[in-house]
C-alpha positions as CSV (number, residue, x, y, z in Angstrom):
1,X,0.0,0.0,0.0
2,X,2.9,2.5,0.9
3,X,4.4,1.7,-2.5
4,X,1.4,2.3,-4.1
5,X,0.4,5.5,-2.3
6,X,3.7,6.9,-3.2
7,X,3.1,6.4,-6.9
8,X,0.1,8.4,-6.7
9,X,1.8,11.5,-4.9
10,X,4.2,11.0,-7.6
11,X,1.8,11.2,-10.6
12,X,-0.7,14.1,-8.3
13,X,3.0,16.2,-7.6
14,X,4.1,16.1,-11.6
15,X,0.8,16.9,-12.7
16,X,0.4,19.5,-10.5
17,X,4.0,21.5,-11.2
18,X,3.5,21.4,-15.0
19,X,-0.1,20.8,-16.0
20,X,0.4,18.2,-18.5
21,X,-0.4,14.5,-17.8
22,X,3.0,12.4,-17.3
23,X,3.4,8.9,-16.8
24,X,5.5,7.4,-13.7
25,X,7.4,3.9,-14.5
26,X,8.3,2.2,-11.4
27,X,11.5,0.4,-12.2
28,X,12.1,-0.5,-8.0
29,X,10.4,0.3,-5.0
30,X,10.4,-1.1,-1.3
31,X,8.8,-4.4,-2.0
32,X,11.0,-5.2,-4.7
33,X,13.8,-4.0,-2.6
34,X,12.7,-6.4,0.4
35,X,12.5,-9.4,-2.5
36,X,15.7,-8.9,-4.1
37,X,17.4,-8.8,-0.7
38,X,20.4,-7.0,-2.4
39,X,21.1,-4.5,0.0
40,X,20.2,-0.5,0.9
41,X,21.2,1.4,-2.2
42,X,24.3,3.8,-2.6
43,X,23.2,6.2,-5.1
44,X,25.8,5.3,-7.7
45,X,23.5,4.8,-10.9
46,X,25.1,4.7,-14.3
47,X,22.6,3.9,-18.1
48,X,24.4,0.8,-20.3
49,X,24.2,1.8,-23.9
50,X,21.0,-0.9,-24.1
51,X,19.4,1.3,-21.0
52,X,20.2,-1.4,-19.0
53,X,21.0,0.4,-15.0
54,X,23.8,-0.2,-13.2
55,X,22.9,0.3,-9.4
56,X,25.3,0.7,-6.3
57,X,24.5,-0.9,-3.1
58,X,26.3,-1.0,-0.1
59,X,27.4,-4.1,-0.4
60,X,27.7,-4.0,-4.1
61,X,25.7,-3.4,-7.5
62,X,23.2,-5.0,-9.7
63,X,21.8,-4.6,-13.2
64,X,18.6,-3.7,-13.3
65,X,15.7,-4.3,-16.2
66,X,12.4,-5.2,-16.9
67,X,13.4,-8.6,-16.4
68,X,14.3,-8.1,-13.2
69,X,17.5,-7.4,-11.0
70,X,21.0,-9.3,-11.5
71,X,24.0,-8.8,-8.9
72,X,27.2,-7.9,-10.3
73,X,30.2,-8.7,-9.1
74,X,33.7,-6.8,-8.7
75,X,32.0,-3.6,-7.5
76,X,32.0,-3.2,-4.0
77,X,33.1,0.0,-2.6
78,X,32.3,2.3,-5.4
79,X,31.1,6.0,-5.3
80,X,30.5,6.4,-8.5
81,X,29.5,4.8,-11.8
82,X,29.6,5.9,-15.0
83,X,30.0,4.3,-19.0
84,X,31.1,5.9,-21.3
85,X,29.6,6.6,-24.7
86,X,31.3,3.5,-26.2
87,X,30.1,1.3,-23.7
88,X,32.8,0.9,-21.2
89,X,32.4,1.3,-17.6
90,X,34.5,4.0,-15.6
91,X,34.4,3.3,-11.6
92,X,35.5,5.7,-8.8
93,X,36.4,3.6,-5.6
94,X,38.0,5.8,-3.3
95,X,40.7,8.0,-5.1
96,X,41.1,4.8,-7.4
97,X,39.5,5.5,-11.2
98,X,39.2,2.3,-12.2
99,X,38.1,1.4,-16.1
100,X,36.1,-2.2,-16.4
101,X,36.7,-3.9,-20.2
102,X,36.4,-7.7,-20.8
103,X,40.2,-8.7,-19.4
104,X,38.7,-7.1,-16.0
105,X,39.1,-4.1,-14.0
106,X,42.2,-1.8,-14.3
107,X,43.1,1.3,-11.6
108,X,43.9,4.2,-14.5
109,X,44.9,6.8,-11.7
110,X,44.8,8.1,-8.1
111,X,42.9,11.3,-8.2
112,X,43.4,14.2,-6.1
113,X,40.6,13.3,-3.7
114,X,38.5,10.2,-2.5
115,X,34.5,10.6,-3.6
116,X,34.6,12.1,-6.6
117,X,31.9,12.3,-9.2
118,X,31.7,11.0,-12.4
119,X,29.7,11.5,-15.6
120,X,29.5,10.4,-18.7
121,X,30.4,13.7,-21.6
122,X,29.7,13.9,-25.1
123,X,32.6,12.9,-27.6
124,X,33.8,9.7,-25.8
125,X,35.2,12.0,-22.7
126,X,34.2,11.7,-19.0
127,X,33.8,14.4,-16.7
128,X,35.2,14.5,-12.9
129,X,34.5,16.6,-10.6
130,X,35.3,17.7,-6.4
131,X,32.3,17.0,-4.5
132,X,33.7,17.0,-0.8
133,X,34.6,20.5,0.2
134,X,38.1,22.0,0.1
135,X,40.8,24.6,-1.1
136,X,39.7,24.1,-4.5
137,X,36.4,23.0,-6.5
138,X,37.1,22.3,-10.1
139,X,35.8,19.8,-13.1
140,X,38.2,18.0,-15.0
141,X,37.6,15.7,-18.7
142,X,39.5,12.2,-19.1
143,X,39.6,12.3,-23.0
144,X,39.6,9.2,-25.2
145,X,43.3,9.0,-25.5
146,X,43.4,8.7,-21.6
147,X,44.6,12.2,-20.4
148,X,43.1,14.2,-17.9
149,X,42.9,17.9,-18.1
150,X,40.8,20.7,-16.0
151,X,37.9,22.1,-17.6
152,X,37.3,24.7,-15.0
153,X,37.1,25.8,-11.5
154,X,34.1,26.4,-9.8
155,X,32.7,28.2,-6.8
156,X,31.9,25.7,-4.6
157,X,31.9,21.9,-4.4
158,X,29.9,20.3,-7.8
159,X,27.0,18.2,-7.1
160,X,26.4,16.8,-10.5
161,X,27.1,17.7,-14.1
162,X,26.0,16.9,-17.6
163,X,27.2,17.7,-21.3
164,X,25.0,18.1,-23.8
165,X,26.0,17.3,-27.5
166,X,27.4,20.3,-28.3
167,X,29.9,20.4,-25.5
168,X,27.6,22.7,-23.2
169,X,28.4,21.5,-19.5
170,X,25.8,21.6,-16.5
171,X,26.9,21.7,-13.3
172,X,25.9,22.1,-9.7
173,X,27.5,24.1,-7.3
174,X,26.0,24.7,-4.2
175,X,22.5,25.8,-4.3
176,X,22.8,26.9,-8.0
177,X,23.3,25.6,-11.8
178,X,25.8,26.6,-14.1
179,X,26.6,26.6,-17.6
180,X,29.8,26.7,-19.4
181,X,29.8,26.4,-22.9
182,X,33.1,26.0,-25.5
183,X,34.2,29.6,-26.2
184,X,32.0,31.5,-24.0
185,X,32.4,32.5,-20.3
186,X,30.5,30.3,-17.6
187,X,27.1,31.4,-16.3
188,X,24.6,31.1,-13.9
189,X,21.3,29.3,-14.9
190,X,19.6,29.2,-11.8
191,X,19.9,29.5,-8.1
192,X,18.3,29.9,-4.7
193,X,17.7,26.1,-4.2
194,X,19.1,24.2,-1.1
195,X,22.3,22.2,-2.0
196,X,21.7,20.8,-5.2
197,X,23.4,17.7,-6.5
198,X,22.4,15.4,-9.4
199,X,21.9,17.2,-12.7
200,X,20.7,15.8,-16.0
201,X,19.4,17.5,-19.6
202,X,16.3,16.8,-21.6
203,X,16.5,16.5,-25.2
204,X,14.6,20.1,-25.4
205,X,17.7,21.4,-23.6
206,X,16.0,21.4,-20.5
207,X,18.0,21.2,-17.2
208,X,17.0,19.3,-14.2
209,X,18.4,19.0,-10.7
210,X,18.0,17.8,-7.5
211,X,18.5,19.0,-4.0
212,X,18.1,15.0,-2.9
213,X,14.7,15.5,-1.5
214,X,13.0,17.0,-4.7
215,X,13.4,17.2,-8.2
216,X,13.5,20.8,-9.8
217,X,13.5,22.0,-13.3
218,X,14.8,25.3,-15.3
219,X,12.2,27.5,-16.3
220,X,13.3,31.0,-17.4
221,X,16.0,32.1,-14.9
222,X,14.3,30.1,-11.7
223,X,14.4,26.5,-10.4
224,X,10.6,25.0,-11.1
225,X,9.5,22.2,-9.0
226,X,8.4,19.0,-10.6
227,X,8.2,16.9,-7.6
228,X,8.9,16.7,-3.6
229,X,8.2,13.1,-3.1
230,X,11.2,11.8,-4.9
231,X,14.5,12.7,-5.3
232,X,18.5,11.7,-5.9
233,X,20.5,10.6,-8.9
234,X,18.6,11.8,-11.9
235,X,19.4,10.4,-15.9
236,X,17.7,11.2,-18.8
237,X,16.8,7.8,-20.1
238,X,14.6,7.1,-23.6
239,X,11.9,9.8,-23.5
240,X,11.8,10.3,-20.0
241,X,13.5,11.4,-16.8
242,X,15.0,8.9,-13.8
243,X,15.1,9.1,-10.4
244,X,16.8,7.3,-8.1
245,X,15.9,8.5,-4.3
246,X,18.3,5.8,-2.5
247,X,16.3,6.6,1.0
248,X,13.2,5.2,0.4
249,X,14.1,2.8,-1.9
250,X,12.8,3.4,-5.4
251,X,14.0,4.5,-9.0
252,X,11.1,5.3,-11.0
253,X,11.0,7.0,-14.6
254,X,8.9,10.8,-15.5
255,X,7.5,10.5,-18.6
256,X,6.0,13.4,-20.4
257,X,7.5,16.4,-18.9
């Protein structure tokens, strides 16, 4: 019943921040959860190039489809998750980046801090980025050919970050969104939220965030709510947006925004 009433303050909160009727796909929720018995979840998430998801747990990670959930071993440990646009899967486990290809896993480097994030850029790159506090906040790209160089510095600690085709970059920093794009200086997008974290881009362009609790959408110059009964790691996947809120458990899918 809980799982149930939660998809229905889902589907009542969408409808109600944009007006248009969207659909909500539960891909896990508690029950499943209890079922599965694979553990709480982490809240690293990463998309396989067939949509599969990749899903952290504490005590590991599992792929997740409509077929159900498969553990997957070798992953313990990991903060982050991420593949790449040619299909091969990028790890952060401490200050370890660690690259997983078919003759196994392989430790690339020791970045400058444990925690990290990681996303997946456009172009076959990666981006990395401080999330812990410190001297220094700054987002970095690990190209093709392996080498890492910094992007740019940023105010504050980064959340999240996506890059659209072009080579526009999204980012969080503290309670607002900014946008740096090739050639042009970076700007603010957005702000005023609570600390925001995940970020991810619709095909339309349009930017979404989370503070962890909710998730919030670019509208003009101001954060838009879409929802406040779900919120975490957010992906644009196939015509809709995921969510993964790692507290209650559940990832479900907004379609129609």
């Amino acid at each position: 019943m809980k799982a149930a009433a939660l998809l229905v303050a889902l589907l009542c909160a969408a409808n109600a921040a944009g007006g248009a009727p969207l659909r909500v796909e539960v891909l896990w929720n508690p029950p499943m959860a209890e079922t599965a018995a694979l553990g709480p979840l982490s809240g690293a998430l990463a998309v396989r190039p067939d949509r599969l998801l990749l899903v952290g747990s504490r005590s590991g990670a599992f792929l997740l489809g409509w077929g159900g959930a498969a553990p997957v071993a070798g992953l313990a440990g990991c903060d982050a998750l991420a593949y790449s646009s040619s299909g091969l899967l990028f790890a952060i486990r401490g200050r370890d980046l660690v690259a997983f290809s078919k003759e196994g896993p392989r430790t690339l480097f020791q970045l400058p801090a444990a925690g990290m994030g990681l996303a997946a850029g456009a172009r076959g790159r990666m981006l990395l980025f401080d999330r812990a506090p410190g001297a220094r906040s700054a987002l970095y790209e690990l190209r093709p050919d392996g080498k890492i160089a910094k992007l740019l510095e940023s105010p504050a600690p980064i959340g999240g970050a996506a890059e659209a085709s072009d080579g526009r970059i999204v980012f969080s920093a503290g309670g607002a969104l900014f946008e740096a794009a090739p050639g042009k200086p970076m700007r603010l997008l957005a702000g005023g939220a609570r600390t925001l974290g995940s970020v991810a881009l619709g095909p339309d362009g349009t930017v979404y965030a989370s503070d962890g609790a909710a998730v919030l959408a670019v509208k003009g110059e101001r954060l838009s709510l879409i929802t406040k009964k779900a919120g975490g790691e957010l992906r644009w996947v196939g015509n809709g947006l995921l969510v993964l809120d790692a507290r209650r458990p559940l990832i479900a899918r907004l379609i129609g925004l």
